[in-house]
C-alpha positions as semicolon CSV with decimal commas, in nm:
position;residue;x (nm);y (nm);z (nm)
1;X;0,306;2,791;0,671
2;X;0,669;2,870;0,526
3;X;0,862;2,612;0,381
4;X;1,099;2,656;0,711
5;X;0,829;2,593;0,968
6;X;0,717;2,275;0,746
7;X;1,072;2,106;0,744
8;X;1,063;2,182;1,113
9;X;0,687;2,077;1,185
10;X;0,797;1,784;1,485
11;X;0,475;1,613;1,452
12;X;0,496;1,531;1,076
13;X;0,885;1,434;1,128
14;X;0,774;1,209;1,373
15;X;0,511;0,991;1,175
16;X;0,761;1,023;0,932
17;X;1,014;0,842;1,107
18;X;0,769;0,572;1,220
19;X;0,632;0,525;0,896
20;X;1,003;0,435;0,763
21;X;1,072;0,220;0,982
22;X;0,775;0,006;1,024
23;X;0,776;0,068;0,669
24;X;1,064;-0,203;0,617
25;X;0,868;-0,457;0,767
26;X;0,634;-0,453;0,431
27;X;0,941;-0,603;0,179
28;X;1,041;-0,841;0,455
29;X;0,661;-1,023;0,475
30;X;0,672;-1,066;0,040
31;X;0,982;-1,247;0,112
32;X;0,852;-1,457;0,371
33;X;0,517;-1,479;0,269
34;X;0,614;-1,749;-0,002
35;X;0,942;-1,908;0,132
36;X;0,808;-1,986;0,548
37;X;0,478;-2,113;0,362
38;X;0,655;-2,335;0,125
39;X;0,865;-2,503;0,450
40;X;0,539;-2,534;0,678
41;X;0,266;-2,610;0,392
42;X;0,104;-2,958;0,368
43;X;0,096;-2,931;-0,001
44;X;0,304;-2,689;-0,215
45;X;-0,071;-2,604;-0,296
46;X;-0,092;-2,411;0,005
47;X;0,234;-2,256;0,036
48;X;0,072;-1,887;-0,042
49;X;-0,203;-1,931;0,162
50;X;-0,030;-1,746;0,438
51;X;0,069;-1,418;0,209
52;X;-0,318;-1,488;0,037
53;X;-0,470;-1,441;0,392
54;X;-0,231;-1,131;0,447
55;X;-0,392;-1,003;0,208
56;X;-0,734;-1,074;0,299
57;X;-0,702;-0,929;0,673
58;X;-0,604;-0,595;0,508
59;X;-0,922;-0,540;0,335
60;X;-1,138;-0,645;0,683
61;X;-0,912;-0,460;0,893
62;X;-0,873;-0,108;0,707
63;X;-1,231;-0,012;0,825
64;X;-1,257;-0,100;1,152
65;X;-0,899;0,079;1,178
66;X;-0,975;0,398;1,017
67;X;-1,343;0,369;1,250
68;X;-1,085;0,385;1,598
69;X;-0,898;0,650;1,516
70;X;-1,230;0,833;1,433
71;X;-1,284;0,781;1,795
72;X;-0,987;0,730;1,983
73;X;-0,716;0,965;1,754
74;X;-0,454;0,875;1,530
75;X;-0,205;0,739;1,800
76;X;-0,378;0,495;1,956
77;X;-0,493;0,332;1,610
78;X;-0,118;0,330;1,527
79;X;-0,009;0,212;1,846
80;X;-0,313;-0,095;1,809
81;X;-0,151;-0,160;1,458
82;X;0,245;-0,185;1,584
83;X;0,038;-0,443;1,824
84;X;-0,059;-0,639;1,574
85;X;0,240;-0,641;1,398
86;X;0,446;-0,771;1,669
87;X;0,185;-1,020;1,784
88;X;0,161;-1,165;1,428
89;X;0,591;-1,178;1,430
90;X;0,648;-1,326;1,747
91;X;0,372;-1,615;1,628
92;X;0,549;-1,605;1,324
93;X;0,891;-1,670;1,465
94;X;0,707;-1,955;1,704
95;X;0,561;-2,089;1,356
96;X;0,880;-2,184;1,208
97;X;1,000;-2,335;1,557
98;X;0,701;-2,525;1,611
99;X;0,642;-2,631;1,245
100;X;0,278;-2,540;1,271
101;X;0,122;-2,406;0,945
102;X;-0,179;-2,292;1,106
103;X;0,010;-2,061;1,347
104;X;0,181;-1,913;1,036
105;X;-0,111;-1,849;0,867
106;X;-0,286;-1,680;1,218
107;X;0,025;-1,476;1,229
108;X;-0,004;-1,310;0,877
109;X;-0,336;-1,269;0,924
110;X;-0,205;-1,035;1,246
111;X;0,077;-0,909;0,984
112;X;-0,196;-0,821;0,733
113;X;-0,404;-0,598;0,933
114;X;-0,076;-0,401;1,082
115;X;0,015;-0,349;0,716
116;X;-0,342;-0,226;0,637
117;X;-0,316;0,059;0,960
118;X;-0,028;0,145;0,814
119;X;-0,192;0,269;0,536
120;X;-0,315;0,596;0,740
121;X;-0,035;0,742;0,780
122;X;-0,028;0,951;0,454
123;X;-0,379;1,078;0,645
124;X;-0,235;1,169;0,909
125;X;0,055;1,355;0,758
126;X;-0,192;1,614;0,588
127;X;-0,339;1,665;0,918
128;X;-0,047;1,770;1,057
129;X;0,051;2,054;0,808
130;X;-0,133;2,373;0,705
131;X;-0,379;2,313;0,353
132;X;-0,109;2,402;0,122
133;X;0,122;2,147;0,228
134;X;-0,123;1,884;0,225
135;X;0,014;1,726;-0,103
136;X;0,390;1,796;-0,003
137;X;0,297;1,596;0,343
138;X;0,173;1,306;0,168
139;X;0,390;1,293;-0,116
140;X;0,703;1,264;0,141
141;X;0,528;1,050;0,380
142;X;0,554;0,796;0,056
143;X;0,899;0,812;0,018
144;X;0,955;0,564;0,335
145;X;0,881;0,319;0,071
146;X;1,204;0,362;-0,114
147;X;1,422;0,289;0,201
148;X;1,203;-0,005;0,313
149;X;1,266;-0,106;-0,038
150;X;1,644;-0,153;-0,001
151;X;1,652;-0,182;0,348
152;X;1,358;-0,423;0,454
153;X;1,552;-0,715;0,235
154;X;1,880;-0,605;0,384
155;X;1,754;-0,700;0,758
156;X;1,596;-0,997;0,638
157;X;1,955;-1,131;0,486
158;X;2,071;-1,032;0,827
159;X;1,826;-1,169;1,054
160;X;1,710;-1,482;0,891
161;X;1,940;-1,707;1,008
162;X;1,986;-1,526;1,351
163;X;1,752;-1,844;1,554
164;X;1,968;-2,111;1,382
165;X;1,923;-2,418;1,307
166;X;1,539;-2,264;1,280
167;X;1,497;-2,124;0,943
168;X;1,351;-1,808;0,886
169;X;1,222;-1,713;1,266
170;X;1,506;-1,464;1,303
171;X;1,367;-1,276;1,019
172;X;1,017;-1,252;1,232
173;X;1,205;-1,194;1,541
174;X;1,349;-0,882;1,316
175;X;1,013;-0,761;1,236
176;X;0,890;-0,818;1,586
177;X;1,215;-0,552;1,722
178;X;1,139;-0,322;1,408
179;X;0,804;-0,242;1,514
180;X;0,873;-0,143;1,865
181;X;1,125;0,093;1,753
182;X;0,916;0,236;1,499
183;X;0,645;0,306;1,788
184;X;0,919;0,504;1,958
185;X;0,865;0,819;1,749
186;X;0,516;0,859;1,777
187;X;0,517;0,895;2,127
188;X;0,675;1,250;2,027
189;X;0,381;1,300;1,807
190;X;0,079;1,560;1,911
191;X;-0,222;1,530;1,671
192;X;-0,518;1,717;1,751
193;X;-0,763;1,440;1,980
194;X;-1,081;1,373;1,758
195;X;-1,452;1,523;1,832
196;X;-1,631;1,273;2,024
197;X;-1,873;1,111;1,776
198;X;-2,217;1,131;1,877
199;X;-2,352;0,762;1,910
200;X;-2,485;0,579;1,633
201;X;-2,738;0,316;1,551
202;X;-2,567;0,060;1,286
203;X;-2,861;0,214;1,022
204;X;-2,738;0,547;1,089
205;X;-2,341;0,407;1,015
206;X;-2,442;0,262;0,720
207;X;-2,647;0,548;0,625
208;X;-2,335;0,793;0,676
209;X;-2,161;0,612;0,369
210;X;-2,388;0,823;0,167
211;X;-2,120;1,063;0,143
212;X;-1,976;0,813;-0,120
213;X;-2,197;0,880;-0,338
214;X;-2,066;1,248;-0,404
215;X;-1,899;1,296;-0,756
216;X;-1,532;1,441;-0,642
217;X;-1,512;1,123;-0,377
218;X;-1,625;0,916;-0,597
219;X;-1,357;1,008;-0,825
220;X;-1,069;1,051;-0,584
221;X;-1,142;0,679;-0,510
222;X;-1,155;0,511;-0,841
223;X;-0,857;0,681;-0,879
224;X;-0,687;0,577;-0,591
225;X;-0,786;0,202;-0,669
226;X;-0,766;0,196;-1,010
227;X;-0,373;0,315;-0,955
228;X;-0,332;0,060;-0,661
229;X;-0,494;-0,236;-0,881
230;X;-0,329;-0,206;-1,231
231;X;-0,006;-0,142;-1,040
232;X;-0,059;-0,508;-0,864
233;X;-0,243;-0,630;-1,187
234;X;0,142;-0,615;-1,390
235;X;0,383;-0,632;-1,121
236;X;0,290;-0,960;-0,962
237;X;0,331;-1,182;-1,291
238;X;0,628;-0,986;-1,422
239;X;0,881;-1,226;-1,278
240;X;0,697;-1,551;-1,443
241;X;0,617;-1,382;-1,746
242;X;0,987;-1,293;-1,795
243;X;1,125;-1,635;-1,689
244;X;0,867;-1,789;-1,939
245;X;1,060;-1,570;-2,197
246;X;1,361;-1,686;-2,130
247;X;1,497;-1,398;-1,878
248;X;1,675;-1,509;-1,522
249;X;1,551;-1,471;-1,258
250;X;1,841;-1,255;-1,156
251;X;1,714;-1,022;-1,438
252;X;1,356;-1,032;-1,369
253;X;1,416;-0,936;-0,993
254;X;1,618;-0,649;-1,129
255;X;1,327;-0,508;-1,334
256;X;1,138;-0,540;-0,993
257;X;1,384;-0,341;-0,845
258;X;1,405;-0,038;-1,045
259;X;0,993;-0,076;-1,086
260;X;0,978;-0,030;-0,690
261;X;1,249;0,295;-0,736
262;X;0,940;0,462;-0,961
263;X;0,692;0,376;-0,722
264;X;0,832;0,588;-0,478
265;X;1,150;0,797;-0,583
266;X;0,917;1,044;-0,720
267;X;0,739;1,124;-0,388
268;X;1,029;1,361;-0,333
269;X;0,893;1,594;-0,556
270;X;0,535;1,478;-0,652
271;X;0,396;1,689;-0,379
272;X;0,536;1,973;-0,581
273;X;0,414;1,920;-0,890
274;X;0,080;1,892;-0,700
275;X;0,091;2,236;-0,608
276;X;0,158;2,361;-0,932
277;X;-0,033;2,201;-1,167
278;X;-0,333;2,073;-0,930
279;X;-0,443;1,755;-0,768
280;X;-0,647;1,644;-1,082
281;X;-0,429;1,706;-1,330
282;X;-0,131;1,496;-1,180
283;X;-0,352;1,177;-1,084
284;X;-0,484;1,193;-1,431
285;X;-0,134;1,228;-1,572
286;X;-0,056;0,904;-1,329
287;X;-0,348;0,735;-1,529
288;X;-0,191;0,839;-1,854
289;X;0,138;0,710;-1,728
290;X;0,005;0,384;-1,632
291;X;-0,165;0,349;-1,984
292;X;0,122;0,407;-2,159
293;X;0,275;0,144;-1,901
294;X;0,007;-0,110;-2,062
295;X;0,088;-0,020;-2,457
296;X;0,473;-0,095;-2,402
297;X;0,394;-0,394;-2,205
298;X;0,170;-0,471;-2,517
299;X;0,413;-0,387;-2,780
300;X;0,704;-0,627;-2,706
301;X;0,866;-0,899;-2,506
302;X;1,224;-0,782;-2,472
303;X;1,425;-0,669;-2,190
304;X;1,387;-0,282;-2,270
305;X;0,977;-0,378;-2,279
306;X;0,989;-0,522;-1,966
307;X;1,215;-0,259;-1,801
308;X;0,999;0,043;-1,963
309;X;0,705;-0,093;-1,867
310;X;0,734;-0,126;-1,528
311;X;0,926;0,194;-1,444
312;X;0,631;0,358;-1,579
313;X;0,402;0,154;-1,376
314;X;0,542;0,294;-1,091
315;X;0,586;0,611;-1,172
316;X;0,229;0,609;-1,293
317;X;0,082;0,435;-0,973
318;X;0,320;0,720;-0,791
319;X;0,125;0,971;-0,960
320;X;-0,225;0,855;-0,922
321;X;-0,196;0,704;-0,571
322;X;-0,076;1,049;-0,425
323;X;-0,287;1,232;-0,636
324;X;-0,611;1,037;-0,534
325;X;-0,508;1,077;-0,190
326;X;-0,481;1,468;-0,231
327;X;-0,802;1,474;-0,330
328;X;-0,969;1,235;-0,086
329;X;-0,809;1,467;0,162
330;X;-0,944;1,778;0,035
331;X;-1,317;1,666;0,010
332;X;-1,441;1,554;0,280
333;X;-1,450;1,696;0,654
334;X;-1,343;1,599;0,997
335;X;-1,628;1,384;1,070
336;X;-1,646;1,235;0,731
337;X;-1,255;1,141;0,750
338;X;-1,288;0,791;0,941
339;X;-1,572;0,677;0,748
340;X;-1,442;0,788;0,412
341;X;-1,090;0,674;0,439
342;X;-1,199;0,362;0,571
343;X;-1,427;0,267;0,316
344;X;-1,145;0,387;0,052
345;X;-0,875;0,201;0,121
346;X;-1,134;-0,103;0,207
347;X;-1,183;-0,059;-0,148
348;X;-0,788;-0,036;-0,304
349;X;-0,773;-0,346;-0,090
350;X;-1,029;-0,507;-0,246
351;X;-0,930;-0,422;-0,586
352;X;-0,574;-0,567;-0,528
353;X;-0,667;-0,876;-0,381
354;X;-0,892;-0,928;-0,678
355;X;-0,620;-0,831;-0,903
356;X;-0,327;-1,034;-0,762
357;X;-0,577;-1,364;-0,825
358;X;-0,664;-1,235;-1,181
359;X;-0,333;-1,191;-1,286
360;X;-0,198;-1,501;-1,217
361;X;-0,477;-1,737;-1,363
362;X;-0,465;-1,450;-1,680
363;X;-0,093;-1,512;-1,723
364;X;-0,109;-1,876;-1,643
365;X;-0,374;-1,927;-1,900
366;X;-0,350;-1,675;-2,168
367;X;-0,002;-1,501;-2,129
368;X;0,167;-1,142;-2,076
369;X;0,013;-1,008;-2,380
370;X;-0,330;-1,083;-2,314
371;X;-0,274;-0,945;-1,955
372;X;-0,167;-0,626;-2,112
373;X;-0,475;-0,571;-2,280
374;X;-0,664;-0,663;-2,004
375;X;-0,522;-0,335;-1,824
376;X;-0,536;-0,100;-2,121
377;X;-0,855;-0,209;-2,157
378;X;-0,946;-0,119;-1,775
379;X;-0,733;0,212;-1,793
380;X;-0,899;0,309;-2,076
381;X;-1,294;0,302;-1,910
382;X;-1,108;0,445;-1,611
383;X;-0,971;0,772;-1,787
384;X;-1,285;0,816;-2,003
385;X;-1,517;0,782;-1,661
386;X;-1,301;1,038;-1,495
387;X;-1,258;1,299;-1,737
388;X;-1,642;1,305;-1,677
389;X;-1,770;1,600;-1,458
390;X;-1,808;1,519;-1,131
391;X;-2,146;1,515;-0,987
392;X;-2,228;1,663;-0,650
393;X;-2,399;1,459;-0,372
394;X;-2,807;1,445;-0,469
């Protein structure tokens, strides 16, 4: 494939489009996560319950996702997941007018496991293009981040106050009309239909996992979740950490900002680099990046810390998240694929939910420092148990 008939391959233009826009829904549900839970929540308590549970339904949901379009192609599991998301906004929006908590927390629950189909459509993007493209595909397919990044908060500053005198249901309404249009471009979208699965006892399901076991996929997910975790393990508390040193929260959202431009920026060229150095080399180089990340964190409390640190967070989660899914993508087969990528991204879920707890009770407790060395610490085993040789399935 040219670099001609790739900028003009429909199919990967089209989940491209519909990843960017239901993309901005992602920055929209951090915002409202905390503030619609704080209005509805019995007890201040329980105002991030709803953004806890959010979390939560990704890590059930990613499986079971991944497991459909196995069966019934990518489509249809992206159509299910633009179903969810504007089930869980319209409850949303009928949350806020209602004043019912429990509704709110249902509806992120719905928001959660959109955000976790999502997910698949770097997947899908390497399906779509010839081998050597694979790591372009995916590396663009990431840069929908970086205009959901500016333009998610944009709509919600828009929309919010568009159901007046109800607060924040506009903003769900908003996320409700995004995904709709978002579905528009993949019904533009030909992917080749799946190979009917021959059917399976649960033993024999469980048994198929066994393909996790193989050195190159076990690597390609620890890196992938390693990346994923630290990146959520330092971002999360930045903002407290830097108002407990004395930083506004003006500035602290700032260094959130420009840590969000490194997380995805790069994807305009990562792809690149993957094809001319290899897939290992750059997700290693992401864990490098995300060391260093740690040691800065570790060596100060100024601005310029906080500022350095996080840009290379992201360009070091940029790095290894791509990278990992390169790799993921290159070792396994067809009918590995729904099992495989399910089961990985089950796991990054699980490793940021258990990260975003961690890191606030570390910070709360012991401080930024402490959290710093927490991830070096983590990084280091990481790097050390990669750079080992790979061990083929037994």
């Amino acid at each position: 494939m040219s670099s001609l008939t790739f900028a003009r391959n429909g199919n990967f233009l089209g989940l491209l489009a519909a990843n960017t826009i239901l993309g901005a829904a992602m920055p929209m549900l951090i915002i409202l996560g905390g503030l619609a839970g704080l209005m509805l929540a019995p007890s201040t308590a329980l105002a991030t319950l709803p953004a806890s549970l959010q979390t939560l339904a990704g890590l059930f949901a990613a499986a079971p996702f991944s497991l459909l379009m196995g069966r019934r192609g990518r489509r249809a599991g992206f159509a299910l997941g633009v179903a969810a998301a504007m089930a869980g906004a319209l409850l949303g929006g009928w949350a806020m007018i209602s004043g019912s908590f429990i509704l709110l927390c249902i509806a992120h629950l719905f928001l959660g496991a959109a955000l976790a189909c999502f997910q698949f459509f770097r997947f899908a993007a390497a399906e779509v293009v010839s081998p050597e493209w694979q790591p372009v595909a995916i590396s663009l397919m990431l840069t929908s981040g970086l205009v959901a990044a500016f333009g998610g908060p944009q709509v919600f500053i828009m929309a919010k106050d568009a159901l007046a005198p109800v607060p924040l249901a506009g903003a769900y309404g908003a996320i409700a009309v995004i995904s709709l249009i978002g579905l528009l471009p993949l019904a533009f979208v030909r992917m080749a239909k799946p190979i009917a699965p021959a059917k399976q006892s649960f033993g024999k399901r469980l048994a198929s996992l066994s393909v996790l076991r193989r050195g190159p996929v076990r690597k390609a997910v620890a890196i992938g979740a390693v990346s994923q975790g630290i990146m959520v393990f330092l971002m999360i508390p930045t903002p407290l950490a830097m108002v407990g040193c004395g930083f506004s929260e003006a500035t602290s959202g700032d260094v959130i900002r420009w840590h969000v431009v490194a997380m995805f920026a790069p994807s305009f060229f990562t792809g690149f680099l993957i094809k001319r150095y290899g897939t290992q080399r750059i997700a290693i180089g992401g864990l490098v990046l995300l060391i260093l990340s740690a040691l800065v964190a570790l060596s100060g409390l100024s601005g310029v810390h906080f500022y350095a640190s996080l840009i290379l967070l992201g360009l070091g989660w940029n790095f290894g998240f791509i990278g990992a899914t390169n790799m993921l993508a290159n070792v396994v087969s067809e009918a590995e694929k729904p099992v495989v990528q399910g089961a990985n991204d089950t796991v990054i879920a699980l490793a940021s939910t258990i990260c975003a707890f961690a890191a606030g009770a570390i910070v709360a407790g012991y401080g930024w420092t402490v959290l710093a060395v927490v991830a070096l610490i983590i990084l280091v085993i990481a790097l050390g148990a990669v750079l080992m040789p790979a061990r083929q399935a037994v």
